[in-house]
PAKE-60893 format. One record per residue (C-alpha): residue number from 1; x, y, z. Coordinates in Angstrom, 2 decimals. Example, Ala and Ser with C-alpha at 12.3 -4.5 7.8 and 13.67 -1.06 7.14 Angstrom:
SITE    nr         x         y         z
SITE     1     12.30     -4.50      7.80
SITE     2     13.67     -1.06      7.14
//
This chain:
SITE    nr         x         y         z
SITE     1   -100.11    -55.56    103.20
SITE     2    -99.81    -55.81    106.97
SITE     3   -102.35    -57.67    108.93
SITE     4   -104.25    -54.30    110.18
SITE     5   -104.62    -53.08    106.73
SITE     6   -106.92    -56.19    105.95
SITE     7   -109.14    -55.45    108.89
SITE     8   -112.50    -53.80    107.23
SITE     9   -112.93    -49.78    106.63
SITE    10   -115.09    -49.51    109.73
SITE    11   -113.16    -51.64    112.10
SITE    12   -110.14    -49.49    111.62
SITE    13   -112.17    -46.17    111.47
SITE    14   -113.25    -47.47    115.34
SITE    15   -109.36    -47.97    116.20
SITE    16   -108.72    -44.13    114.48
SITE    17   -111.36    -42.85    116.56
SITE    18   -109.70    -44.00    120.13
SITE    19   -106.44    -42.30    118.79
SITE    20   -105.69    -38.65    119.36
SITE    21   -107.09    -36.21    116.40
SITE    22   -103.72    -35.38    114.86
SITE    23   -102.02    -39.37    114.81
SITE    24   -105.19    -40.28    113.16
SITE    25   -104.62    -37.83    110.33
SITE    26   -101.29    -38.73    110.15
SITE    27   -102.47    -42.26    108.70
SITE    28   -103.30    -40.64    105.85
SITE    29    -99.60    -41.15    104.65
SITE    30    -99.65    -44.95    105.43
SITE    31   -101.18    -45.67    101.24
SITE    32   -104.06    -44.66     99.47
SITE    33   -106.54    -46.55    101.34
SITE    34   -105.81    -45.05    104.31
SITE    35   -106.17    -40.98    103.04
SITE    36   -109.53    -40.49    103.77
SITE    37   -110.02    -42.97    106.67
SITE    38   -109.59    -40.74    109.60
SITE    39   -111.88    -38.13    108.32
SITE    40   -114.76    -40.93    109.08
SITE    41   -113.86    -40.78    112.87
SITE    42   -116.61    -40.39    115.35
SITE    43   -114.32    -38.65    117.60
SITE    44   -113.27    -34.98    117.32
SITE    45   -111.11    -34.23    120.10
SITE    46   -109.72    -30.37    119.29
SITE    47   -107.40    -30.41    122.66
SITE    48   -104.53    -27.73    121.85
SITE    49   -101.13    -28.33    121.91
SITE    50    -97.73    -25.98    122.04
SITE    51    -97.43    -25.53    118.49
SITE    52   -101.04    -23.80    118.08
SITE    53   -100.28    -21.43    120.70
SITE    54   -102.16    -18.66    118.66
SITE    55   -106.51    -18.39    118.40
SITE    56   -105.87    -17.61    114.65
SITE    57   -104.18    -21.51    113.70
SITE    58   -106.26    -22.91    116.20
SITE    59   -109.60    -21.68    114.56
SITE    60   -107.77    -22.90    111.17
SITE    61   -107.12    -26.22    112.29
SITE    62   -110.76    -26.89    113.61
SITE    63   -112.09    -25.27    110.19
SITE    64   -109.79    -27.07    108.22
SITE    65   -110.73    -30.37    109.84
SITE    66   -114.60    -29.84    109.49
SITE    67   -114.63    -28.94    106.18
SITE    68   -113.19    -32.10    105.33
SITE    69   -114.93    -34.73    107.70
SITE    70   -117.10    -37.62    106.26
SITE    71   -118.14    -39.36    108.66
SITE    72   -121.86    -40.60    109.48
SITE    73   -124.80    -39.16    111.23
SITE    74   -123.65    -39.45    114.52
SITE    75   -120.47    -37.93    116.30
SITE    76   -119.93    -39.82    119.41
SITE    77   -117.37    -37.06    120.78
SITE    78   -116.46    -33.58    120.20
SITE    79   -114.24    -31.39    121.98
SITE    80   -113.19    -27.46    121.42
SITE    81   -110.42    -27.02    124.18
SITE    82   -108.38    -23.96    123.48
SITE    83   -108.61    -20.01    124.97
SITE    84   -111.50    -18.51    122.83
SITE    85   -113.64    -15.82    123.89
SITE    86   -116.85    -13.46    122.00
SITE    87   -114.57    -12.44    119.50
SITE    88   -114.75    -15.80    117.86
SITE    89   -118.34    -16.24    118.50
SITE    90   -119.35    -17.23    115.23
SITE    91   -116.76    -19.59    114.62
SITE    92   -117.81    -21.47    117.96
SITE    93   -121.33    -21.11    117.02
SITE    94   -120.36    -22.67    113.73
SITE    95   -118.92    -25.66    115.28
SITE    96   -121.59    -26.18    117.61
SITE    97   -124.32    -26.14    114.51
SITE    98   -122.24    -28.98    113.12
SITE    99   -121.93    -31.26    115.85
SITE   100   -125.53    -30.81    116.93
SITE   101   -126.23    -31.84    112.85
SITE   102   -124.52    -34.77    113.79
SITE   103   -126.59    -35.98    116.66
SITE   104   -123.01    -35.45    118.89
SITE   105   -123.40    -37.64    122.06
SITE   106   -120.91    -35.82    124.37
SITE   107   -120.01    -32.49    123.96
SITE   108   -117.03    -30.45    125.46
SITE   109   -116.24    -26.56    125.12
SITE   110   -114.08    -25.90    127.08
SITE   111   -112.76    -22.38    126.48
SITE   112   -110.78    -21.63    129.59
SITE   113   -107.78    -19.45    129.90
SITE   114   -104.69    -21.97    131.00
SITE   115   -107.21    -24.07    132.60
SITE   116   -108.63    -20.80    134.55
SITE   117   -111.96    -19.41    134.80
SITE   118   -111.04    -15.68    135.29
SITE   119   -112.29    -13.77    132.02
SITE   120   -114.51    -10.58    131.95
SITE   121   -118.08    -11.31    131.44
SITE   122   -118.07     -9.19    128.66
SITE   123   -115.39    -11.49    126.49
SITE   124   -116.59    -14.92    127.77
SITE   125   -118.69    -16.65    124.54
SITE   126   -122.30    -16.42    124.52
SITE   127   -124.37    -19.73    124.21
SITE   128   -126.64    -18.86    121.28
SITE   129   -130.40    -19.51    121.99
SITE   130   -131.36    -19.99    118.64
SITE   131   -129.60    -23.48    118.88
SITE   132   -131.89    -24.77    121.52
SITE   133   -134.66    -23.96    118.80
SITE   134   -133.22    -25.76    115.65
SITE   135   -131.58    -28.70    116.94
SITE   136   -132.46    -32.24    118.01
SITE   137   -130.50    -33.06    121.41
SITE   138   -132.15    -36.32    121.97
SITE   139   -128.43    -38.05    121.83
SITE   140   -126.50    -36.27    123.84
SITE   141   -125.26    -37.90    126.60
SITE   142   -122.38    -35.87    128.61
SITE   143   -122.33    -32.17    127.94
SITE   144   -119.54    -30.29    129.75
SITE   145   -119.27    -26.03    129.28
SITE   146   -116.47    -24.24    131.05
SITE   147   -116.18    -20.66    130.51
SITE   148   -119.24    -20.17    128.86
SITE   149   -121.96    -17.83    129.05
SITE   150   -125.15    -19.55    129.60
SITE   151   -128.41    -19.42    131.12
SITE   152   -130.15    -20.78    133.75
SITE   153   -133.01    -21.33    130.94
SITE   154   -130.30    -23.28    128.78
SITE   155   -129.73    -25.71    131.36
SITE   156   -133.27    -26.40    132.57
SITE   157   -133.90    -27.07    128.36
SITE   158   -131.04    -29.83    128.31
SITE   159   -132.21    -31.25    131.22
SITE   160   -135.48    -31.14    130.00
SITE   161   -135.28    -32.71    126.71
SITE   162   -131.84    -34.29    126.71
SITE   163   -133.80    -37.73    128.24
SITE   164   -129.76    -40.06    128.03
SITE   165   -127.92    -37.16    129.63
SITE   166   -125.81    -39.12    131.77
SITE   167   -123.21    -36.22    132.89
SITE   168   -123.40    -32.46    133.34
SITE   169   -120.30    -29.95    133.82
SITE   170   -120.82    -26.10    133.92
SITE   171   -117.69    -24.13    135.13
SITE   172   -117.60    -20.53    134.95
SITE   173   -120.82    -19.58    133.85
SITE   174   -121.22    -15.94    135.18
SITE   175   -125.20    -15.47    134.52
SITE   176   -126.72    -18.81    136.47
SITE   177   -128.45    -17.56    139.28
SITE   178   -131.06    -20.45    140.60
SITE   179   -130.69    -23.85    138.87
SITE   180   -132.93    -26.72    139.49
SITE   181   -131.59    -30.16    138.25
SITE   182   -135.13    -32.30    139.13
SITE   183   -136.99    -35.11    137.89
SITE   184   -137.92    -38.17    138.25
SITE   185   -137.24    -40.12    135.34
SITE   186   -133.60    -38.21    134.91
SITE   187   -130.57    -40.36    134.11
SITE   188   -128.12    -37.80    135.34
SITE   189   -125.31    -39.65    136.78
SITE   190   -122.54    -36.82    137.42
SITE   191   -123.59    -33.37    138.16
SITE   192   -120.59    -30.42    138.59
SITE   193   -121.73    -26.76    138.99
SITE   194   -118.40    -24.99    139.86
SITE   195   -117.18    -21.37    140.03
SITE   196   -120.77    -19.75    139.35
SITE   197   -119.82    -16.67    141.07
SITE   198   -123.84    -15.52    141.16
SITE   199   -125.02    -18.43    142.07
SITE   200   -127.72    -18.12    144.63
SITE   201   -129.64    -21.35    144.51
SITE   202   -128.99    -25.01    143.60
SITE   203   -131.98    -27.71    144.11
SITE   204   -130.94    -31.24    142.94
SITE   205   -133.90    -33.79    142.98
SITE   206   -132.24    -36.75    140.61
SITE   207   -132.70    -40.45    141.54
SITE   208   -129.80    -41.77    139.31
SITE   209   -126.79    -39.31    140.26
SITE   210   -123.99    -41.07    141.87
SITE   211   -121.96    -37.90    141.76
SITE   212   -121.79    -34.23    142.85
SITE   213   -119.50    -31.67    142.77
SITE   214   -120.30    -27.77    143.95
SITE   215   -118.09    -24.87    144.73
SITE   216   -120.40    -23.40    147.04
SITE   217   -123.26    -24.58    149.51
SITE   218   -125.38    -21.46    149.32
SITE   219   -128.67    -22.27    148.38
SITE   220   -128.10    -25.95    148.30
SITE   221   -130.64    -28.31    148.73
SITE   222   -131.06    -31.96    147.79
SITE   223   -133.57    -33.99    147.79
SITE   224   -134.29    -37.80    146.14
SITE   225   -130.64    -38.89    145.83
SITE   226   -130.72    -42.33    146.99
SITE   227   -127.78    -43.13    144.54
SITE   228   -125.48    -40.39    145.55
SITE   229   -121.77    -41.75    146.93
SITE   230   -119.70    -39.20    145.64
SITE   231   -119.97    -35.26    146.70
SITE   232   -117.00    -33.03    146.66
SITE   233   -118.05    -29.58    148.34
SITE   234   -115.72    -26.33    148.40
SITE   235   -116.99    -24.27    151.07
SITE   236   -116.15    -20.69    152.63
SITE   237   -116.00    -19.17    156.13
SITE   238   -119.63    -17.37    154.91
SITE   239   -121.50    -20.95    154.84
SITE   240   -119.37    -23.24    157.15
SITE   241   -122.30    -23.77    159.57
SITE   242   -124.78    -24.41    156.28
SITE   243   -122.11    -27.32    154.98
SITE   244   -123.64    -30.32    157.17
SITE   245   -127.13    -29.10    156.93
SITE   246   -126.58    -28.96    153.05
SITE   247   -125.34    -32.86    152.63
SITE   248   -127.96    -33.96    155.24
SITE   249   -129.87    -35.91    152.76
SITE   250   -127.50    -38.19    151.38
SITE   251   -124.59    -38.06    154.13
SITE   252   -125.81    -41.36    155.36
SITE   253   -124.70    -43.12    152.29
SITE   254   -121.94    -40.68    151.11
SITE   255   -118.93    -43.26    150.20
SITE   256   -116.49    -40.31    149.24
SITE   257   -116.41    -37.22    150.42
SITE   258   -113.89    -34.40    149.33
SITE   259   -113.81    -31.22    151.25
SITE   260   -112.05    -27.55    150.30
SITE   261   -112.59    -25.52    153.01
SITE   262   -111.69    -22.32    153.14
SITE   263   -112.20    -21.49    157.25
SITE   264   -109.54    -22.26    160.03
SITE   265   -109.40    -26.24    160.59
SITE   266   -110.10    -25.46    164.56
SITE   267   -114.06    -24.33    162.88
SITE   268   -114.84    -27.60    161.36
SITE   269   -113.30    -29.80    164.55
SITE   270   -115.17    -28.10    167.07
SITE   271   -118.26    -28.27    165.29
SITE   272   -121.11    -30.84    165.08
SITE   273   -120.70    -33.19    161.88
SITE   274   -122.75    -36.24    161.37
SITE   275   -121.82    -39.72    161.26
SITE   276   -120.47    -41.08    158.21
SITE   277   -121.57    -44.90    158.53
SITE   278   -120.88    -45.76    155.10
SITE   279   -117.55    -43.50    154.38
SITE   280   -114.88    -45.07    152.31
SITE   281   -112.77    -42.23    151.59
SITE   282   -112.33    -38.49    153.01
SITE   283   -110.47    -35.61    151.67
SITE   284   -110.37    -33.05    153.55
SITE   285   -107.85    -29.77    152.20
SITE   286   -107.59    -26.47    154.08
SITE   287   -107.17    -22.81    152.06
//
């Protein structure tokens, strides 16, 4: 036997789980000891590639994979990356119940359309809310949802009860109106609320975020950010004069800022914009 082969079952179930889903299974060949090893990965990372071009082999592959996984009580990643819509709600839904069963510690669905976020309402999946009512989401540390349908209620309940989320991602999420990301004992590190076209209101209060990224600054108000560094703002013609108001707060100690503006260059130069004592790094990109 090789040297690697001696290494114990779980040492070499942590080196499957930092490999990509499909080369772990491919171990399987390696001898008999190794055929059931990568089904004990913490680490389900379902990221499409050119041969499962169709929904119909992707949803096999993902089925196929969790009917045969052994591993323990907690999933430390899982990952659904691939163009699915409401027609394969209950699949999704499926998956979901089993990573939540797991005690999953970051979770990504990410159902976008070649990395887009155009899709009728109508066809984009529905976050079920009879999984905020059956699961335990004490674990979960990252959750990222892009191109999914969920609620302004949804959110405030991971926020609520989620007390190690660390980093939250929603892109695309047609039906948030007024989010409020506040509290004082939140760990929230890196917040991103992008392309929520009916988005009317976002109020941050979160001590620990280092990070924000918006697509719009209507409605935006912060408050009790003393770690935030990071903030990457897209902002239209509509809200230009509301952009340095909006990053008043923190702009003292901003160390990066990244700007999309979409409003003639001339706007932003003749207009008033505080200092930036602190300022490491500034992006600024016209549309």
């Amino acid at each position: 036997d090789d040297w690697i082969s001696q290494l114990p079952d779980e040492i070499l179930v942590v080196v499957l789980s930092s490999l990509p889903l499909k080369e772990a299974a491919r171990t399987s060949v390696l001898s008999t000891r190794w055929i059931n090893l990568w089904k004990h990965t913490s680490c389900l990372d379902f990221e499409a590639e050119s041969s499962l071009s169709e929904r119909r082999k992707y949803v096999r592959w993902v089925n196929s994979v969790i009917r045969s996984y052994e591993g323990g009580s907690t999933l430390k990643h899982f990952r659904i990356c691939f163009d699915l819509d409401r027609c394969s709600q209950k699949v999704i839904t499926k998956w979901l119940e089993f990573a939540f069963a797991r005690q999953v510690e970051r979770l990504r669905l990410e159902l976008l359309e070649y990395g887009d976020f155009e899709k009728v309402p109508s066809e984009v999946y529905a976050f079920p809310k009879h999984l905020l009512l059956v699961n335990n989401f004490k674990s979960l540390k990252a959750l990222c949802l892009k191109s999914v349908d969920v609620t302004d209620e949804a959110i405030h309940f991971f926020i609520r009860n989620c007390q190690f989320l660390e980093q939250l991602i929603v892109h695309g999420a047609l039906n948030i109106t007024n989010l409020e990301v506040c509290g004082s004992s939140l760990g929230l590190k890196h917040l991103e609320i992008s392309y929520c076209f009916r988005l009317k209101s976002v109020k941050v209060s979160a001590p620990n975020l280092t990070s924000l990224k918006v697509t719009t600054v209507q409605g935006l108000f912060l408050e009790n950010v003393p770690m935030l560094v990071d903030v990457f703002v897209a902002c239209g013609e509509l809200y230009a004069n509301k952009l340095a108001p909006a990053l008043l707060s923190c702009i003292q100690q901003l160390e990066i800022l990244t700007l999309w503006l979409n409003f003639p260059k001339e706007d932003i130069e003749q207009g008033k914009f505080p200092e930036l004592p602190k300022l490491k790094k500034l992006v600024i990109r016209y549309n």
